[in-house]
C-alpha positions in Angstrom: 39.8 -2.8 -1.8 40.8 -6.7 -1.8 41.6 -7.1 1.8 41.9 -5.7 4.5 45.0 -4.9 6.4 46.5 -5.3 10.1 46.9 -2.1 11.7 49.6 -1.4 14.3 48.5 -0.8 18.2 50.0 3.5 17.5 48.2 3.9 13.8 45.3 2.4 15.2 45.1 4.5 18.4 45.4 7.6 16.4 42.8 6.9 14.0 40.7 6.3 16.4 41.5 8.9 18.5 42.1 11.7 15.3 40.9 15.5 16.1 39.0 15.2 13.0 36.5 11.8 12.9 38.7 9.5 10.4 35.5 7.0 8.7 37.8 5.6 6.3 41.3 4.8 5.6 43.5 2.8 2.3 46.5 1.7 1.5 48.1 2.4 -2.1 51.3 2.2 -4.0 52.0 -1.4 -2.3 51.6 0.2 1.3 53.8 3.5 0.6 50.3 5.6 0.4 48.3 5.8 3.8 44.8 7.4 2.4 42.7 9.2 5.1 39.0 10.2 4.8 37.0 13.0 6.8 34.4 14.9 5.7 33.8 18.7 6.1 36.6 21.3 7.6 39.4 19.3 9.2 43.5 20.3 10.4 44.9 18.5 7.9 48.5 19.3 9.1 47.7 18.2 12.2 46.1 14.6 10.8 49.3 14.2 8.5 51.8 14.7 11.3 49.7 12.6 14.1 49.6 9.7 11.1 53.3 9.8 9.8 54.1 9.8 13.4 52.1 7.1 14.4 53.5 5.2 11.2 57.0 5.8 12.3 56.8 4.6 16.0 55.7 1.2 14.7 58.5 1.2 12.3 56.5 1.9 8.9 57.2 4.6 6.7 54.5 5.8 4.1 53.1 9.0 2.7 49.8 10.1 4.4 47.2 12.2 2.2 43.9 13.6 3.8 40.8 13.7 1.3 37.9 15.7 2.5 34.8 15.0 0.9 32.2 17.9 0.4 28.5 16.0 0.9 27.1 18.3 -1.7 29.1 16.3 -4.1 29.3 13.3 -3.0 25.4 13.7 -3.5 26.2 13.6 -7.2 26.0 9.8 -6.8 23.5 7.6 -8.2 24.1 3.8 -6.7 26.7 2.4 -4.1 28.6 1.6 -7.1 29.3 5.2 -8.0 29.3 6.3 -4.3 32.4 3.4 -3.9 34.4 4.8 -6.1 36.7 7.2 -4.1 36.8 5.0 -1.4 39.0 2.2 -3.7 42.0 1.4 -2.6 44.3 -1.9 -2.3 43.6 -2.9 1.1 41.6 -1.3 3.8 43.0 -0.2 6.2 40.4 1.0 8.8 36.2 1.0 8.0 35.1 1.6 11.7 31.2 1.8 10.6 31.5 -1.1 7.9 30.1 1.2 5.6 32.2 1.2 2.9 33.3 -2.8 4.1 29.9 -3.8 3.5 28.7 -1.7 0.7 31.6 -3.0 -1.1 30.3 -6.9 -0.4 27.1 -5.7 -1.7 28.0 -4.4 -4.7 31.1 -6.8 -6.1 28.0 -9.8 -4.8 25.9 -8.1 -7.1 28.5 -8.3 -9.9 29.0 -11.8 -9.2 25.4 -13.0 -9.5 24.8 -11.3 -13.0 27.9 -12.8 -14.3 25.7 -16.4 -13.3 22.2 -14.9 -13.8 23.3 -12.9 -16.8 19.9 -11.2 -17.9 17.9 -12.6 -16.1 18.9 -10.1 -13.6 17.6 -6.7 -14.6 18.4 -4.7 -11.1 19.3 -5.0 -7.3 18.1 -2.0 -4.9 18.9 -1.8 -1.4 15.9 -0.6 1.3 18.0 1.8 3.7 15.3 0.7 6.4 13.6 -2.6 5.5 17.2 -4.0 5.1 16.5 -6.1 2.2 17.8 -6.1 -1.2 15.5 -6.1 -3.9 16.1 -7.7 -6.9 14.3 -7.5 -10.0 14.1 -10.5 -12.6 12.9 -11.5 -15.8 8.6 -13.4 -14.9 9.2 -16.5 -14.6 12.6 -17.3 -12.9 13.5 -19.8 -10.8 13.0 -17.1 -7.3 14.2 -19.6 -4.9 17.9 -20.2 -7.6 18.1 -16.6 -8.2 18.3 -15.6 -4.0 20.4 -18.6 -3.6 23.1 -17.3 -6.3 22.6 -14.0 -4.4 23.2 -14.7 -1.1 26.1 -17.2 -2.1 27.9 -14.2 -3.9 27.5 -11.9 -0.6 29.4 -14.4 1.0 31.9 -15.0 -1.6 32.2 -11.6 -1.6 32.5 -11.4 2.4 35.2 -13.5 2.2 37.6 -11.4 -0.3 37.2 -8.3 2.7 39.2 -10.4 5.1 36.4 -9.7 7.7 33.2 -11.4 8.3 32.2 -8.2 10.1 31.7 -6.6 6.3 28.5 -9.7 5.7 25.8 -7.2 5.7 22.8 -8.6 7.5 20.3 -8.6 4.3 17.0 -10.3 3.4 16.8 -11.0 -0.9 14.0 -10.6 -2.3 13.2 -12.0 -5.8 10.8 -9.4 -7.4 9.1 -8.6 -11.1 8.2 -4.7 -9.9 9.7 -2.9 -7.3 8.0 -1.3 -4.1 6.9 2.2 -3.7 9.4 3.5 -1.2 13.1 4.5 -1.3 15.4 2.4 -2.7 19.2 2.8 -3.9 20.3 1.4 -6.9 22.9 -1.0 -6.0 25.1 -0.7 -9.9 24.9 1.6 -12.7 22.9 -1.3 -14.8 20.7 -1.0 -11.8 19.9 2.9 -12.4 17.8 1.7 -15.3 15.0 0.5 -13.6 15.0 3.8 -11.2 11.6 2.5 -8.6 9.4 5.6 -7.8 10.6 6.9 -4.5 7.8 8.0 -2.6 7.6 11.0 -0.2 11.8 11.0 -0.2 13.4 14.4 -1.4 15.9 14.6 -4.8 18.9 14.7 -2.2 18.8 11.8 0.6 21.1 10.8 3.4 22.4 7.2 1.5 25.6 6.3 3.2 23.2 6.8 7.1 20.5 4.8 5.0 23.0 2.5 3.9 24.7 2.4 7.5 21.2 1.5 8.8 20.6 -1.3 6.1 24.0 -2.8 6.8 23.5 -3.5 10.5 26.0 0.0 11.4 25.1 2.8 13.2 26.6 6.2 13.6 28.0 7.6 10.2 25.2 9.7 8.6 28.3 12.8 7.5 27.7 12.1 4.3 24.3 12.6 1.5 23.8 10.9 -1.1 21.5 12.1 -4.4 19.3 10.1 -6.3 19.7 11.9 -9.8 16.4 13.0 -10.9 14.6 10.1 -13.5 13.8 10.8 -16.9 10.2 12.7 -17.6 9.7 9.7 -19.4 11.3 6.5 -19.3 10.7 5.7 -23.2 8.4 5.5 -26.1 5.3 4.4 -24.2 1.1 4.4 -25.3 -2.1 3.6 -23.6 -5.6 3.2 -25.9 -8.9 2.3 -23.8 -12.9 1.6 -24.6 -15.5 2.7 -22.0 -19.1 3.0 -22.0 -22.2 3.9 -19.5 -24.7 6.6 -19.0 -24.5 10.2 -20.4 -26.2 12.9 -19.9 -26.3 16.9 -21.0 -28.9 19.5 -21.5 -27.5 20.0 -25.1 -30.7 18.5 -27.0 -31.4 16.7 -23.6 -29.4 14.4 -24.6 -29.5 11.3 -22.1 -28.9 8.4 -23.2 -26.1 5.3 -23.7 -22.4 6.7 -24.2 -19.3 4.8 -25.7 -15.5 5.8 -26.6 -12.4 4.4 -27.7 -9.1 7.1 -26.8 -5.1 6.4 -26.8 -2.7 8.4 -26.0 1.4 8.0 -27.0 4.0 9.5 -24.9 7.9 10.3 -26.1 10.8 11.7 -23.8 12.3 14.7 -25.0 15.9 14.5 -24.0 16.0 13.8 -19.8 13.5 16.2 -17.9 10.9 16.9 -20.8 8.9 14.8 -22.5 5.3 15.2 -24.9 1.9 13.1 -25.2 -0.4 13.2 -28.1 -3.9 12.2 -27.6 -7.2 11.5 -29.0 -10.3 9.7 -29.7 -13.6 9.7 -31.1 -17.3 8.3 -29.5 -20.5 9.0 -29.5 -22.7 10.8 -26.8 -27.0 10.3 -27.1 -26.8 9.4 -30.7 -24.0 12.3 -31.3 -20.7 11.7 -32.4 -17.7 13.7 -30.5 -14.2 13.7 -31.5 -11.0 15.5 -30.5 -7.2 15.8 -30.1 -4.7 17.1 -27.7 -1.2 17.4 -27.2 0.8 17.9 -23.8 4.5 19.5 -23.2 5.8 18.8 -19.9 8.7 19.0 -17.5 8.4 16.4 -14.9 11.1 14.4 -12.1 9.4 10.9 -11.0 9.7 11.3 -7.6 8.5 14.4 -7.2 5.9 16.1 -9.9 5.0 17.4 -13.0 4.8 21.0 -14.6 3.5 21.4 -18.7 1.6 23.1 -21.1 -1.4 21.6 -22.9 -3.8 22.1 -25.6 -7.1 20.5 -27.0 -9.6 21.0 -29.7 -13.1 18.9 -29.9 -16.0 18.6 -31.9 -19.5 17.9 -30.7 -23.3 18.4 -33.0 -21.3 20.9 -35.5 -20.1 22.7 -32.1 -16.1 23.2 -31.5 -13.6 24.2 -28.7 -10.6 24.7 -28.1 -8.3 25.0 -24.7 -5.2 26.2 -23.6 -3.3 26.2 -20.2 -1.0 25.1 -18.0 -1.3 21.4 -15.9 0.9 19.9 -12.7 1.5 17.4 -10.4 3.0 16.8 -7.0 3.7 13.6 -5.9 3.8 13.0 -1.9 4.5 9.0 -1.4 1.0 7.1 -2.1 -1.0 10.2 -3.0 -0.5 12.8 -6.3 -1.8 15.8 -6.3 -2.8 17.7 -9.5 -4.7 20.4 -11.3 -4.9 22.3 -14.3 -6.2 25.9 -15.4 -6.9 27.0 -19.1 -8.7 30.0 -21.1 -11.6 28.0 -23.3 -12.8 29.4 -26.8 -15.5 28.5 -29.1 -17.7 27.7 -32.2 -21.5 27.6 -31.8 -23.3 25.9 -33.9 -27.4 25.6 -34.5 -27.7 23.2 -31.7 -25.1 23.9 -29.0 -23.4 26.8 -27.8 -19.4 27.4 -26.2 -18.7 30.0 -23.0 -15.2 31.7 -23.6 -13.8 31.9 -20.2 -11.6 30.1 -17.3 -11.9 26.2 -16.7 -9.7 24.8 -13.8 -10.1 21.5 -12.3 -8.2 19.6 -9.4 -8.0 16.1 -8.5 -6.3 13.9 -5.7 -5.3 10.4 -6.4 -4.6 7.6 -3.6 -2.7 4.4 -4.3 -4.3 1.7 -1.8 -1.8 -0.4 -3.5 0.9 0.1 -6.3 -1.9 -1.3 -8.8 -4.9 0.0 -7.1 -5.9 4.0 -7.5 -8.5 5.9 -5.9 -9.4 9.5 -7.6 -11.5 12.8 -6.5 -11.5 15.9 -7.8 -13.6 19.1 -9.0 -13.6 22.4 -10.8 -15.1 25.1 -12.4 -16.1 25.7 -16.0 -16.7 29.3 -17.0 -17.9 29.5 -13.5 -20.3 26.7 -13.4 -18.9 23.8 -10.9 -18.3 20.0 -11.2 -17.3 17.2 -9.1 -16.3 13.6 -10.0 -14.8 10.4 -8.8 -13.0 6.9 -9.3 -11.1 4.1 -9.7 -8.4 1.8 -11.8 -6.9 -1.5 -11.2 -4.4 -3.0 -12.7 -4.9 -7.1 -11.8 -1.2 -7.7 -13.2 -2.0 -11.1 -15.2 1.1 -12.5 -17.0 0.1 -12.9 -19.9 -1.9 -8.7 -20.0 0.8 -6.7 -18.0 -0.5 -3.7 -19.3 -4.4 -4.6 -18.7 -6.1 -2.0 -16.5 -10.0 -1.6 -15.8 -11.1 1.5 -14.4 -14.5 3.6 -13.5 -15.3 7.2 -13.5 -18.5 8.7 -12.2 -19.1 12.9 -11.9 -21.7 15.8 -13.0 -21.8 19.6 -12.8 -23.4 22.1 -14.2 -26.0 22.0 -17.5 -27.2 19.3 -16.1 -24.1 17.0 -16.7 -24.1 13.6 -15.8 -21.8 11.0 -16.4 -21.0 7.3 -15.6 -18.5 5.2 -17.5 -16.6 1.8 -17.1 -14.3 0.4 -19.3 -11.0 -1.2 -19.8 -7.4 0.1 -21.0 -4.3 -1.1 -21.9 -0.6 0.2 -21.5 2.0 -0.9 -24.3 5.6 0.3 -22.7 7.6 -1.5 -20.4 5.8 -4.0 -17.3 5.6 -2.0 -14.3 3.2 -1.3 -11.6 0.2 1.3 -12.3 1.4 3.9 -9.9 4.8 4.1 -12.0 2.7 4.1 -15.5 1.3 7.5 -14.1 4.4 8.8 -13.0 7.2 7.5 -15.3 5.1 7.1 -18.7 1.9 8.9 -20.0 0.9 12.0 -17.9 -2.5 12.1 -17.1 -5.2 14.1 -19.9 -8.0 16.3 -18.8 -11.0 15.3 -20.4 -14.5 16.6 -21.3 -16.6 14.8 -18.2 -14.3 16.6 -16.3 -16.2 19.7 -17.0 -19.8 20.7 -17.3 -19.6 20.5 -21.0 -21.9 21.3 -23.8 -25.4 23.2 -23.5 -27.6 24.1 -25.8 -27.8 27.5 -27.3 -27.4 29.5 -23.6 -23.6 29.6 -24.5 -22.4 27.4 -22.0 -18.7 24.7 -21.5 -16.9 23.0 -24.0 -14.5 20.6 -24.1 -12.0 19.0 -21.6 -8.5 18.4 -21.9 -7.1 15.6 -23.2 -9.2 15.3 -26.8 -10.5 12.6 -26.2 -14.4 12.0 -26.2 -16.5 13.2 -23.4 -15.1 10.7 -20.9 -12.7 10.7 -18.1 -9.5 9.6 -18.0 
């Protein structure tokens, strides 16, 4: 599509006049191909005699071919740039929306500016209802430069349509993390950085969002998919030190508590991925340790489903969990829960119930680095409750810095409050897509009424870590 080419007063009548809504048309084969695009059920021998007759009253002969696109497919596509692609022809001949006019300017400006920015440039997403184009850059760029080669390449590229009407009326921003909403990736390169897309379904309408974003209205024939993410998006790890008040009936213990835990997440191939956790503390002069491992399917912008299993130690006492664990993911809130069988080890000191532990928490992002928690349960049919909080301040120099708060009790006279700090190593991004794109969340002992002495009573919690929250 290099420019765009006069229509005659007959062709143009009838394509704009066509039984069938024409919202594209090309010319190939240096003008002896007239491409027409419709989507859904359409009389194509009808449009290819109405065309070739309309061709010949102004004196032009060409062949005329009809291409119905089926939106179920045409959802296969992952960015405008893959979307483009059967819509590339020499010259346009008629883009009555824009659409495919200005999607086209945004996606050859796009091309332009990384050939100048080179990588500095890491992605460009395009908000269907914000109308702005998002680009994402290396900290520490020149912001003002970068949206200055961008804009300039929009209208370089505006230029090469043969219309100004394709300038799409867009608003750059220069960004380091992109927002929680949806977002189309704009290239393929682009599909790397896949943002977290909020309440938005697998399948969404792209080429109406796009016609909104580009200043058009009235095409929205066609859906557009955004491709599930990865579970997770690469090798990723977390490891964090806490400390505060403890308290369980097990020796009436009640005293100071502190514990160091990590965890290290790996994708297995696209939709699964596995954590392996642990740590070790000590708990009113006790130590605790534990492991855990998680196997879990899980799409970004919508949930999580897996298996886990831990196994702790606590004063010569051991238990062991396992179950199943999910999540659900509805814009600025997750949803999860897990449910397990739980088996034990007494020892002379502390006693394990065998039975049913479930537990279920809501999150809340006030922010894309701010999180609000609440959730409860029941251990082998004694209840708990608990709550809290983690902020990640984003400093430059500690992307991956979070500090975080967790406060709860339940039954045996469990009681629990812990602060402490935590670090991500994987890739800089905000802490709302560390919990959904990286390490899954780990149950953990505070989140259950725990240990008891002799009366055969809980156990451990899920993620193997000490008897802290995560």
């Amino acid at each position: 599509m290099n420019t765009t080419t006069s229509l005659s007063a007959p062709l143009l009548n009838f394509l704009r006049a066509a039984p069938t809504p024409i919202f594209h048309a090309g010319v190939d084969r240096d003008g002896r191909r007239v491409v027409l695009h419709v989507t859904g059920e359409a009389p194509i021998k009808a449009l290819v005699e109405g065309a070739s007759r309309a061709l010949a009253e102004s004196g032009l002969k060409a062949e005329v071919v009809i291409r119905q696109h089926d939106a179920r497919k045409i959802a296969e596509s992952r960015s405008l740039q893959e979307l483009l692609v059967p819509f590339r022809h020499q010259a346009n001949l008629f883009d009555p929306t824009a659409i495919v006019g200005r999607a086209q300017v945004v996606v050859d400006a796009v091309s332009d500016a990384r050939s100048e920015l080179k990588r500095e440039l890491k992605g460009v997403f395009l908000d269907p209802v914000s109308r702005i184009l998002y680009a994402v850059t290396n900290a520490g760029i020149d912001a003002d430069r970068a949206a200055e080669i961008l804009l300039a390449a929009v209208d370089r590229a505006t230029e090469r349509t043969g219309s100004h009407f394709n300038r799409p009326p867009l608003r750059v921003l220069i960004v380091n993390e992109l927002p929680l909403r949806p977002l189309v990736a704009v290239d393929r390169l682009s599909r790397k950085l896949r943002p977290v897309t909020g309440t938005s379904k697998s399948v969404r309408n792209v080429l109406a969002g796009a016609a909104a974003a580009l200043g058009v209205s009235g095409m929205a024939t066609v859906a557009v998919a955004q491709a599930p993410g990865p579970a997770v998006s690469g090798l990723n790890g977390k490891i964090d030190a806490r400390g505060g008040y403890f308290k369980t009936e097990a020796d009436n213990t009640k005293d100071f508590a502190g514990f160091v835990t990590g965890a290290v997440a790996l994708p297995l191939g696209h939709s699964f991925g596995v954590q392996v956790d642990g740590g070790a503390g000590v708990g009113g002069g006790d130590l605790y340790w534990g492991g855990g491992a998680h196997l879990f399917w899980r799409d970004p912008a919508q949930g999580l489903f897996g298996l886990y299993g831990q196994y702790g130690e606590f004063k010569d006492a051991s238990a062991t969990r396992l179950g199943v664990e999910g999540e659900a993911y509805f814009g600025r809130f997750t949803l999860g829960g897990n449910v397990a069988y739980q088996w034990g080890n007494e020892s002379r000191r502390v006693d394990v119930d065998d039975g049913v532990v479930a537990g279920v928490n809501l999150k809340f992002y006030v922010t894309d680095n701010f999180m609000l928690k609440a959730g409860g349960g029941v251990d082998t049919g004694k209840g708990f409750g608990k709550v809290g909080f983690e902020f990640q301040p984003g400093f430059a120099a500690l992307p991956g810095l979070s500090v975080f708060a967790d406060a709860g009790g339940g039954g045996n006279d469990h009681v629990y409050a812990l602060a402490g700090i935590r670090y991500y190593f994987g890739n800089n991004k905000t802490l709302v897509r560390r919990h959904r794109e990286d390490d899954p969340d780990s149950v953990s002992p505070t989140d259950m009424p725990t240990w008891k002495k002799q009366k055969r009573s809980g156990g451990i919690g899920g993620s193997g870590a000490g008897p802290n929250p995560t």
